[in-house]
C-alpha positions in Angstrom: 0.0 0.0 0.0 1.1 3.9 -0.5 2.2 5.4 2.9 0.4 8.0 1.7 -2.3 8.4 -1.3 -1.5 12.0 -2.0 2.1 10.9 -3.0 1.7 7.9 -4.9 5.0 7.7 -6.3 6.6 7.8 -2.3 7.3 5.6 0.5 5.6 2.1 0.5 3.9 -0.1 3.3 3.3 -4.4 3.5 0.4 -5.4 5.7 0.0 -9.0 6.5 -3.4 -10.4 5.8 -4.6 -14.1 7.0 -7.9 -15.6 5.4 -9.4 -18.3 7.1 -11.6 -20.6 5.2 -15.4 -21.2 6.4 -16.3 -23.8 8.3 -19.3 -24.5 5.8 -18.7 -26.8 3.5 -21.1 -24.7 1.4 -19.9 -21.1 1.9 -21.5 -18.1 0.7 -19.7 -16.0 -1.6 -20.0 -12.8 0.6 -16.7 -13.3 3.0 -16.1 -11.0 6.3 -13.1 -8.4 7.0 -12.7 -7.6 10.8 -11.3 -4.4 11.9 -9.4 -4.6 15.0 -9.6 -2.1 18.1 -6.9 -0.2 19.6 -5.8 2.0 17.4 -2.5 -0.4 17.6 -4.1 -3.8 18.6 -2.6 -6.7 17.1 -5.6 -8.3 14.8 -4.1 -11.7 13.9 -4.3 -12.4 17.6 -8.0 -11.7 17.5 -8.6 -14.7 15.0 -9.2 -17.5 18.0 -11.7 -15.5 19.1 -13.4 -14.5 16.2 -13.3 -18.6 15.0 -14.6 -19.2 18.4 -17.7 -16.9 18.1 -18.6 -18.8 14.7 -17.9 -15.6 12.5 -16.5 -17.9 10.1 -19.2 -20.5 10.2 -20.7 -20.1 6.8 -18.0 -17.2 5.3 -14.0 -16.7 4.8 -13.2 -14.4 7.4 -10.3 -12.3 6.9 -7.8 -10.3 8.7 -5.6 -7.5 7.7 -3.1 -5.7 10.6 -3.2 -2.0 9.9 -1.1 0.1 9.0 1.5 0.4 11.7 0.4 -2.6 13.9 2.4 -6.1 14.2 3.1 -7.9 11.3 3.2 -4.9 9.1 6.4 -3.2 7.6 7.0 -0.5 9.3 5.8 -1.7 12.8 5.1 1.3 14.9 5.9 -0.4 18.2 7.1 1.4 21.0 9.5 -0.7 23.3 10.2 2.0 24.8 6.3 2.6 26.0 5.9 -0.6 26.7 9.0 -0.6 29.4 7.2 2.6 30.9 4.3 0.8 31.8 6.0 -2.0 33.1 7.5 0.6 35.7 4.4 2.4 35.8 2.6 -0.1 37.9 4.4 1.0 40.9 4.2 4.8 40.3 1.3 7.5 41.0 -1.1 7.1 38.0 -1.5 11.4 38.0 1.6 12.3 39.7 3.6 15.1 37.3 6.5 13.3 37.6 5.2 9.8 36.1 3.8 12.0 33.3 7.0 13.4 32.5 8.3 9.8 32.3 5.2 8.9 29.7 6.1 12.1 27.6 10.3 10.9 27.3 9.4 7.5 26.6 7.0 8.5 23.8 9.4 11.3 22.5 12.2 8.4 22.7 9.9 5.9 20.4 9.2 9.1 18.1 12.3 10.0 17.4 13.1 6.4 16.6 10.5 6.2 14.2 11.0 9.3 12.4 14.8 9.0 12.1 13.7 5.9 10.1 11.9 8.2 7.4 8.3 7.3 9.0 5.9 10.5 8.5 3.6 9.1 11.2 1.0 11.9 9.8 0.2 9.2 7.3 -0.4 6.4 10.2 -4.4 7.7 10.3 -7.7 6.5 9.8 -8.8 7.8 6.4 -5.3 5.7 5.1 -6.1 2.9 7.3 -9.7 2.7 5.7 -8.4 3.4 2.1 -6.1 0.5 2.7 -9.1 -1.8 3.6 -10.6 -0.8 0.2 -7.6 -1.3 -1.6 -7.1 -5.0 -0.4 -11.3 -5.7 -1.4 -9.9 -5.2 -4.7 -6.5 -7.0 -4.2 -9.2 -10.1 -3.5 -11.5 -9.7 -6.1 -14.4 -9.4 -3.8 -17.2 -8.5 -5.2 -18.8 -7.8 -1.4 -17.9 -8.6 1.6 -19.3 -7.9 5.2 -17.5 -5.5 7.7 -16.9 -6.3 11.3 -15.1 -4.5 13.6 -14.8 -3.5 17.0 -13.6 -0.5 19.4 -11.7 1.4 17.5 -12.1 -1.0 14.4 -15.9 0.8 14.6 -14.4 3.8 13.8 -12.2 2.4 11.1 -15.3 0.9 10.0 -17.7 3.7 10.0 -15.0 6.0 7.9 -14.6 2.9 5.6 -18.6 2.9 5.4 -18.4 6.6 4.7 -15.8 6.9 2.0 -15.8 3.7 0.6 -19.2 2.3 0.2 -19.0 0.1 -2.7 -19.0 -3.5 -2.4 -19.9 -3.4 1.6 -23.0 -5.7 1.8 -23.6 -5.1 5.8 -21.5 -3.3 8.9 -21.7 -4.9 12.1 -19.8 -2.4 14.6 -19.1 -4.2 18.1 -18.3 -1.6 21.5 -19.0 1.8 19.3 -16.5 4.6 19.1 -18.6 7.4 17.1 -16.4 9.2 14.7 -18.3 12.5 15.1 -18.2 12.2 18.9 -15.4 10.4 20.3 -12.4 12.7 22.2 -10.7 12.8 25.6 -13.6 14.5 27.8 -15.8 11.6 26.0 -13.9 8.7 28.1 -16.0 10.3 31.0 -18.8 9.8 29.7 -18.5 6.3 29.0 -16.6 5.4 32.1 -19.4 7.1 34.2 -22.1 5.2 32.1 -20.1 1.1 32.1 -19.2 1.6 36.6 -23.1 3.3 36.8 -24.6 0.2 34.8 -22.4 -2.4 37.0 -23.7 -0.9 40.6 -27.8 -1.1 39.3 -27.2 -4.6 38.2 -25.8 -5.2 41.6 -28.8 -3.1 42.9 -31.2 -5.6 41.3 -29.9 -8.5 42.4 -31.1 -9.0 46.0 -27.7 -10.9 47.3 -25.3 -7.8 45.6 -27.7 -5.6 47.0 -28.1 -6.5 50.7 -24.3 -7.5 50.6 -22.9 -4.1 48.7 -25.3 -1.2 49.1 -24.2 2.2 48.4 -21.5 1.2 45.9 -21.3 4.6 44.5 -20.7 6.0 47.6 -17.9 3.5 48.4 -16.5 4.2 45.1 -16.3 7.9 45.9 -15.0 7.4 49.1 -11.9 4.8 48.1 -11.1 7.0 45.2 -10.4 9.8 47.6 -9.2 7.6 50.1 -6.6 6.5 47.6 -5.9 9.9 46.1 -4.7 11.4 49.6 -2.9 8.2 50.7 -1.7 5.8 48.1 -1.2 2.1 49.1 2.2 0.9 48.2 2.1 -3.1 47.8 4.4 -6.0 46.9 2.0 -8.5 45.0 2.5 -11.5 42.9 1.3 -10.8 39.3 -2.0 -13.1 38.3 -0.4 -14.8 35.7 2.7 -15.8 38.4 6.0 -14.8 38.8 7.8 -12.5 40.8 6.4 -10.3 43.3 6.2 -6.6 41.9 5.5 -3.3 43.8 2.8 -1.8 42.9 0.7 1.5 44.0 -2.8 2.1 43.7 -4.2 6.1 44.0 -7.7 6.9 43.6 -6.4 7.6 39.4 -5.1 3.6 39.5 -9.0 2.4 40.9 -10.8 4.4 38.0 -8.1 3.1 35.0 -8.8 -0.7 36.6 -12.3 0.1 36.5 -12.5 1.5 32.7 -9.9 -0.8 31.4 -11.8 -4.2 31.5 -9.1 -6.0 30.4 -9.6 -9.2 32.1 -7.6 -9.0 35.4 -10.8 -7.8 37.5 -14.2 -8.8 35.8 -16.6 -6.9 36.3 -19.1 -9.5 38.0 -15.9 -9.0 41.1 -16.2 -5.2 41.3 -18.5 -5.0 44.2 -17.1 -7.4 45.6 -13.1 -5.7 45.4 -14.1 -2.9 46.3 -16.2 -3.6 49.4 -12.6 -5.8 50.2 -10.8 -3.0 50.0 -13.1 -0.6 52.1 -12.3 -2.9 54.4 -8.5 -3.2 53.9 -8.4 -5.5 51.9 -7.1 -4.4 48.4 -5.7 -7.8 47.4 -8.3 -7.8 44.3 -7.5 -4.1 42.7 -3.2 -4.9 43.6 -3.4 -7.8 41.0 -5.2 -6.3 38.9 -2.7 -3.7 38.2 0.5 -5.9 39.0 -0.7 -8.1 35.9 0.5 -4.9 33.9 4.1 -5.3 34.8 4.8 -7.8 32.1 3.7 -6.4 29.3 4.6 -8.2 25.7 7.2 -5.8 24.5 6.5 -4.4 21.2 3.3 -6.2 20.4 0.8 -2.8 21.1 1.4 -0.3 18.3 1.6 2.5 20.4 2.9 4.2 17.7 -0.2 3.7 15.5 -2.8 4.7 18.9 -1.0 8.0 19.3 -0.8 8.7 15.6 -4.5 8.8 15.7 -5.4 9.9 19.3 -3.1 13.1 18.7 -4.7 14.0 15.1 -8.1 12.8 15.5 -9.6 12.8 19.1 -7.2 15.1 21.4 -8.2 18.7 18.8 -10.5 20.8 19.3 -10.6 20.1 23.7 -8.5 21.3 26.4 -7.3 20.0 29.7 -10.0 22.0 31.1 -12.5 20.4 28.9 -11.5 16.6 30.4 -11.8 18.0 33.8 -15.2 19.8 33.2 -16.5 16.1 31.7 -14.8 14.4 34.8 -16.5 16.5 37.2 -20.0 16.3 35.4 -19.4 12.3 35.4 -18.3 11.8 39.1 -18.9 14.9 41.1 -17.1 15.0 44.4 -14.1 13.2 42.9 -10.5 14.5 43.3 -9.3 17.1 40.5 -5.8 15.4 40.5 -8.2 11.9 38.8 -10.7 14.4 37.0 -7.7 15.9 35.1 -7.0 12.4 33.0 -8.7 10.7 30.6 -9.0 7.3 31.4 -6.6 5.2 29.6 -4.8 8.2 28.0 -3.3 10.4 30.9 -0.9 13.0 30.3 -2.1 12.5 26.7 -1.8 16.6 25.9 1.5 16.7 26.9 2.4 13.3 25.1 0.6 15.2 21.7 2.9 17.8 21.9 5.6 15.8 21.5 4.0 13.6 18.9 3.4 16.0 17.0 1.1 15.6 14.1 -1.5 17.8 12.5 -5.2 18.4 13.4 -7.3 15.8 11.5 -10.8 16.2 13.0 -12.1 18.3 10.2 -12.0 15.0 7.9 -12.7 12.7 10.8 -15.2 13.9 13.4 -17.9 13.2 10.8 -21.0 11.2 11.2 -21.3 8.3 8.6 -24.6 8.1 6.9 -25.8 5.2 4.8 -28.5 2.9 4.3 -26.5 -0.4 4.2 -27.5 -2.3 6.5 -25.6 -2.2 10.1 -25.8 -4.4 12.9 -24.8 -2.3 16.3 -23.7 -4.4 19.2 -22.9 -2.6 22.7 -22.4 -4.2 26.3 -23.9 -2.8 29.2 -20.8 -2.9 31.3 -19.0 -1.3 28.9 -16.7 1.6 30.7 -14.7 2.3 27.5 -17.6 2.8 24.9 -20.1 3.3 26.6 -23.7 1.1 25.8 -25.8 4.3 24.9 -23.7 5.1 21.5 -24.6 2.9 20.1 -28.2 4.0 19.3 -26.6 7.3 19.0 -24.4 6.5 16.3 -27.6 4.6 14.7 -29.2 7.7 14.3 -27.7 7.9 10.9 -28.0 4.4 9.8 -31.5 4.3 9.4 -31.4 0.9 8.3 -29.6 -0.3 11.5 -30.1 -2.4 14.4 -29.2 -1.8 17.7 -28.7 -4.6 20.6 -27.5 -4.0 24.3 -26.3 -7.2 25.8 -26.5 -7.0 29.1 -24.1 -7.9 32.2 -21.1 -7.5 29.4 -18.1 -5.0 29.1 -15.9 -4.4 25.8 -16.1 -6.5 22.9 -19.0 -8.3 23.0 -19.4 -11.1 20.9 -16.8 -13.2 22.1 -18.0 -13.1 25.5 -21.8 -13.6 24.7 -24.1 -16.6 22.9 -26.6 -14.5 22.4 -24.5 -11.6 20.7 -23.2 -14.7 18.3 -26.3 -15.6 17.2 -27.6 -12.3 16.5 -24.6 -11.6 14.4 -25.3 -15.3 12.5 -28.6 -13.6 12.1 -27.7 -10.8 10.5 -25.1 -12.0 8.3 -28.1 -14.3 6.7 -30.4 -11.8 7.0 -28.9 -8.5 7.0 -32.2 -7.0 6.7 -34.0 -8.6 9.4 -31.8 -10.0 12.1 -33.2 -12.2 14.9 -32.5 -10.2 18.0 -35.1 -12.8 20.2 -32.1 -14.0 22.5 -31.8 -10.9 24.0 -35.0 -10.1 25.3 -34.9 -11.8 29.2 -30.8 -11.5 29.5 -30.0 -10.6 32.9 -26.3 -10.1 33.9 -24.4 -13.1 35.5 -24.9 -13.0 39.5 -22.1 -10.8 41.3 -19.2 -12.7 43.3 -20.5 -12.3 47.3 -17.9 -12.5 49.4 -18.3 -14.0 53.8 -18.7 -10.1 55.8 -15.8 -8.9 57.2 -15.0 -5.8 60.3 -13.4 -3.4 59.1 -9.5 -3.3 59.8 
C-alpha cells in the first residue's frame, strides 16, 4: 500500500493479511473483513476469538493488521512505551513526575520512528480505511461484510463513509462514534459502564443487601486513595515475581474502565467492598498483571498517531476536567484531570506532534447499508448508549444492548453470536429474540468482614 495516497510515487507499506476458510462446507460468496480495536491492537491475535464466536461458520473471514500494527512493515511499536508501563505499575497514575516519564518515553519511540523516514501523519484512519478498500480489490471481492470493533468501529464507519462500494452489511461491536469520540468523552462512558455495573448489583437482591451504596464507596476509596496511596508487593495473576505496585484513587478508575480481564466486572462489588475494608488484594493484582507487558506487540505508535490528530483537537485539559466533574462529582481534581486510559495524553501530543485531523474525521457516517450495532452494558470504555446514538444515521440499523457485558461483545456472549449469525443471513431482518430476558451473570459475594 502507499504510505500516503497523496504521494503515490513515495514511500511504501506491507500489511499481513490471514484468510481463514469457512467452516461450511457450502460457503457463501460474501466473506467478512474484521477491523481490529486499539488503534494499535494486534488483529491476527483476535482470529481464536473471532473462530470461536462462529464468524467464520458459513464465510472466509479475513484479517488484515493495519497500517503500523504487528506484522506490518514498518511496525510502529514502541518498546520503549511498553518498558514505561511496566515501571508504571508502581508509580502514581496522576503524579507530574510519572507524566514526564510517559512524555520521554513517547518522545524516545518518536524520534526512533521518524529518524527511520516514517511520517507518522500518514499512520491515520482515512489511510487505514483506504487501505481496507484497496485489499477488497486485491481479493476480487465483489462484497464482503464489515466487522469490527472499538476502535475498528471507527475504522469501519470511515470505511462505510468513504468507501461504500461492495460493503453488503457493517456490524460495529463496542462503538467509538467518529463524530463524537475525544478525551472528555472517556468520561462519559466510564461514568455510564461503573453506573450500569452498581444497578445490576442493585437488582440483584444478594449484591444488594451484601454491597449497598456502591457509588458511595466508590467515591470514598477513590479519595481515600488519592490522599494516601497504598504501596504493595504482590505476585502478578499470571505468576512470577512479586512486583510493587501503587494504587491512587487515578489507579482504581483506570482498573475500572480498562476491563481487560484482570478484574471482571461481576468481582467489582465485591473488590471494592474488600478494600473498604482493607483488603485491596483484588484491585493490587489487577494492576501488578500490567508489569509484564509483551514488548513491542501494542502499536503504540499507530494509537498515538490517531489519538493526537483525531480525538485530542478541538478540547482542552479543562475540557476533560469539566467532563470528569459532570461524570463523578465529588471526585478528586488530580483523577478528573485524565482521561481514562490516555493520561498525560496533551503533553504526550505535543511531543508527537502531528497535525489536526478532526475536520476529515469527526464526521458522522450516513448510509443505508445495513448495520448491525452491538454494545455491552458494562462497557466503561464505549459506553452502551452510543450505540443508538451512532444509529441515528443508519436508518437501516439495528441496535442490541447485551446485558451484564463489558468491551467486545461477541466473544463473550451466545446471544451476541447468534444475532450476528442472524444478521449476516439476513442482513435485513436480524433475529435479535435471545436478548430479550438476558439478565447479567450474578455478582461474586464475598463472607462479611469488620473493618481493619
Amino acid at each position: 500500500m502507499p504510505e500516503n495516497r497523496a504521494h503515490r510515487g513515495g514511500r511504501t507499506i506491507k500489511l499481513t493479511v490471514a484468510i481463514v476458510p469457512a467452516a461450511s462446507a457450502a460457503p457463501a460468496q460474501d466473506p467478512v473483513v474484521f477491523m481490529e480495536g486499539g488503534p494499535g491492537g494486534e488483529a491476527i491475535s483476535a482470529i481464536p476469538f473471532l473462530v470461536g464466536s462462529g464468524v467464520n461458520r458459513d464465510r472466509d473471514l479475513i484479517v488484515m493488521t493495519q497500517r503500523g500494527a504487528l506484522y506490518s512493515r514498518p511496525n510502529l511499536a514502541c518498546p520503549e512505551m511498553d518498558r514505561f508501563n511496566a515501571k508504571a505499575v508502581g508509580l502514581r497514575y496522576d503524579a507530574p513526575s510519572t507524566g514526564r516519564l510517559l512524555v520521554r518515553a513517547a518522545e524516545e519511540c518518536r524520534d526512533r520512528l521518524t529518524a527511520d523516514g516514517i511520517r507518522l501523519r500518514n499512520f491515520n484512519t482515512t489511510e487505514n480505511a483506504a487501505d481496507f478498500a484497496d485489499l477488497r480489490k486485491a481479493l476480487g471481492i465483489r462484497k464482503w461484510n464489515v466487522y469490527g470493533y472499538s476502535y475498528g468501529t471507527d475504522l469501519a464507519l470511515t470505511y462505510l463513509r468513504r468507501h461504500p462500494e461492495g460493503i453488503r452489511s457493517v456490524t460495529i461491536d463496542s462503538v467509538v462514534p467518529a463524530q463524537i469520540v475525544s478525551l472528555p468523552w472517556a468520561w462519559d462512558s466510564a461514568q455510564e459502564g461503573i453506573r450500569a455495573i452498581f444497578a445490576a448489583c442493585e437488582a440483584q437482591p444478594a449484591c444488594k443487601s451484601r454491597y449497598p451504596g456502591l457509588s458511595r464507596t466508590l467515591t470514598e476509596q477513590v479519595r481515600r486513595l488519592e490522599a494516601n496511596p497504598l504501596r504493595l508487593t504482590v505476585q502478578p495473576p499470571g505468576g512470577g515475581s512479586p512486583v510493587k505496585v501503587v494504587l491512587d484513587g487515578g489507579t482504581l478508575i483506570n482498573l475500572l474502565v480498562s476491563d481487560g480481564g484482570a478484574l471482571p466486572s461481576v468481582d467489582v462489588p465485591a473488590a471494592l467492598d474488600e478494600l473498604a475494608h482493607g483488603n485491596p488484594e483484588r484491585f493490587a493484582q489487577a494492576q501488578a498483571a500490567g508489569a509484564t507487558p509483551a514488548i513491542g506487540e501494542f502499536a503504540h505508535g499507530l494509537t498515538h498517531s490517531v489519538a493526537c490528530s483525531e480525538w485530542a483537537p478541538g478540547f482542552t485539559k479543562a475540557d476533560i476536567l469539566e467532563a470528569g466533574r459532570r461524570a463523578f462529582p465529588g471526585w478528586p481534581d488530580t483523577v478528573l484531570a485524565h482521561a481514562p486510559q490516555l493520561p498525560f495524553e496533551y503533553d504526550l501530543c505535543r511531543v508527537w506532534n502531528v497535525p489536526d485531523r478532526t475536520a476529515i474525521q469527526r464526521v458522522p457516517t450516513f448510509s443505508e447499508v445495513p448495520t448491525l450495532i452491538i454494545s455491552g452494558t458494562f462497557d466503561a470504555k464505549t459506553g452502551a448508549s452510543w450505540g443508538p446514538y451512532t444509529g441515528r444515521t443508519l436508518p437501516r440499523s439495528t441496535a442490541v444492548r447485551i446485558p451484564g457485558i463489558g468491551h467486545f461483545v461477541v466473544p463473550q456472549s451466545p446471544c451476541a453470536q447468534r444475532v450476528l449469525a442472524s444478521f449476516l443471513t439476513r442482513p435485513s431482518a436480524p433475529d435479535t429474540g435471545c436478548v430479550a430476558g438476558l439478565t447479567p451473570a450474578p455478582f461474586t459475594i464475598t463472607p462479611e468482614v469488620e473493618t481493619r
